[in-house]
N, C-alpha and C positions, 0 to 999 in steps of 0.2 A: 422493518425487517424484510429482507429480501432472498428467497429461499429457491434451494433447487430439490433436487433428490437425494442427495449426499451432504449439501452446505447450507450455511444459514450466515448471512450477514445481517450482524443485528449491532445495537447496542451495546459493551461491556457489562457483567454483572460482578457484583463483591466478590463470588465463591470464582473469579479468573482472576485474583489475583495474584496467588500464588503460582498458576500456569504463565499468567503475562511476564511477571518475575524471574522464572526460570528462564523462560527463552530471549527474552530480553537484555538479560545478565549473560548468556552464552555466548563466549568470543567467538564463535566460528559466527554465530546468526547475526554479531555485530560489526564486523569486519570492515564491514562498505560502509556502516551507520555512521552519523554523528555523534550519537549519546553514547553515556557511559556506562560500562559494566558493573555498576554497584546499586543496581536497583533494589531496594529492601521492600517487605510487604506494608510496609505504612508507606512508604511513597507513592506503591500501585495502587492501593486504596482511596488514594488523595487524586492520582492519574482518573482513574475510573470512574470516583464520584466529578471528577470535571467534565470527562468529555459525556459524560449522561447531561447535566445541565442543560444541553441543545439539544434537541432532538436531531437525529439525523439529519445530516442534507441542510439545513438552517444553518448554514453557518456565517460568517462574514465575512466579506474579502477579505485575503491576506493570512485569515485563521487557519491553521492543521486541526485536524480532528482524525480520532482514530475509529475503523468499523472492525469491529470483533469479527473472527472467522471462526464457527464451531461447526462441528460434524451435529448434521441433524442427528442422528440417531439417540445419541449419548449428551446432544450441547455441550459438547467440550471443546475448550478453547482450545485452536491449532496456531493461532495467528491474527495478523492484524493488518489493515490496510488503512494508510493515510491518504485525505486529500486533503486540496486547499483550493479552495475558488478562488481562481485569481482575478476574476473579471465574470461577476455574478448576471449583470446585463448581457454577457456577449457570450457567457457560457464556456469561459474558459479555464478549462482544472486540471493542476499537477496531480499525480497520485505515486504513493509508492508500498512498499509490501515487503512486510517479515514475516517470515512462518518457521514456528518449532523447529529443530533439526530434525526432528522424529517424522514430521510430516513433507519433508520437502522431498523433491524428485516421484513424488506419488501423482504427480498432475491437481492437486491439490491449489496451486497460485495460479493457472489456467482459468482453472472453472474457476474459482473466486473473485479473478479479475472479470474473466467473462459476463460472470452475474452480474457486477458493476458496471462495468463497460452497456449492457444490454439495457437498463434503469439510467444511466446517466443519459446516455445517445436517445432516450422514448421520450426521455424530458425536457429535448431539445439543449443538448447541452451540444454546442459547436467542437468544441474540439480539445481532448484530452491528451497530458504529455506526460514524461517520465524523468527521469534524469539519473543516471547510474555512472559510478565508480568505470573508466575504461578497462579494469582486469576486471569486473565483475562480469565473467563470462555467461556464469547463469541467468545474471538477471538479461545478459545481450540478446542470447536465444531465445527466452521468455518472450522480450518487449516483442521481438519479431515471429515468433509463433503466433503472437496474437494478432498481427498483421501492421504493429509500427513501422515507420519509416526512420532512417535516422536523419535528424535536422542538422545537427552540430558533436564537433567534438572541441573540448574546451579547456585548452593547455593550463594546468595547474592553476586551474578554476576555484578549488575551495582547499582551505587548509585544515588536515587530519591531526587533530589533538592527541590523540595516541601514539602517533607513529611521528611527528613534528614533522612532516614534510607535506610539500604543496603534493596534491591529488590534480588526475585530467579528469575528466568526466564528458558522457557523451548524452545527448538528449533525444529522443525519438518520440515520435507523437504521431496524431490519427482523427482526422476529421470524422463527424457523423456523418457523412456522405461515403466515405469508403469505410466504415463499419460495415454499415447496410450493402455496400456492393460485394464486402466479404462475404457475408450473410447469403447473398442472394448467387453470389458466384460457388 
């Protein structure tokens, strides 16, 4: 668990399933996603007792795993944050982030990332990236409020099951070296 004054990145519990479902299931929060909007609470339930199985952060190369995002106060689920080790030797990790429609534009995927970003970079994890939809405007100014760079943009890079048409996608990432000069600048 890794916690601030407002957030708490922890583990999923049974009683977010029916939160993880709601927003999950919401077209507007799945937009840019892969998955599909018919997540039912036995699914979430099956989802959740999965990614508890690992502890955090244990994962394998190549594996997604999801971290719950709850408001300390209330531990209510708001959201969820994926990563993937892609290279656990050299400390190389994708991550990406969905939050309720209720919670987003509150500064809410800032500090959640930031809590992340701050525990990956102390672990010596070399260098974290992103990868977003190119109209996904929100997630653009996110990646670069938190001081990404962008690496590439990638002409009809992956193909959108809902909409049948090829997507671009652009990628932005951040070494633990300018984390820390973020930090200290």
């Amino acid at each position: 668990m890794i916690e601030s004054d407002e957030l708490v990145l922890r583990n999923f519990k049974p009683g977010d399933a029916g939160l993880f479902a709601n927003y999950r299931n919401d077209p507007q929060v799945a937009r840019f996603q892969t998955w599909k909007t018919d997540i039912d609470l036995k699914y979430a339930l099956r989802f959740i007792k999965q990614m508890n199985e690992i502890p955090l952060f244990e994962y394998d190369k190549g594996e997604w795993s999801q971290i719950a995002i709850a408001l300390k106060e209330s531990d209510r689920l708001i959201g969820d944050i994926g990563i993937q080790i892609q290279d656990p030797a050299f400390g190389n990790i994708e991550f990406g982030i969905t939050l309720s429609r209720k919670f987003q534009q509150r500064g809410y995927a800032f500090k959640s990332i930031t809590l992340l970003f701050d525990y990956l970079f102390a672990k010596n994890t070399h260098r974290i990236y992103a990868v977003t939809d190119y109209q996904n405007t929100s997630s653009i100014k996110l990646l670069k409020k938190l001081g990404m760079r962008e690496e590439g943009y990638y002409i009809e890079s992956y193909y959108d099951q809902r909409t049948k048409r090829w997507r671009d996608e652009m990628r932005f990432a951040l070494l633990n070296r300018e984390w820390k000069n973020r930090e200290s600048g």
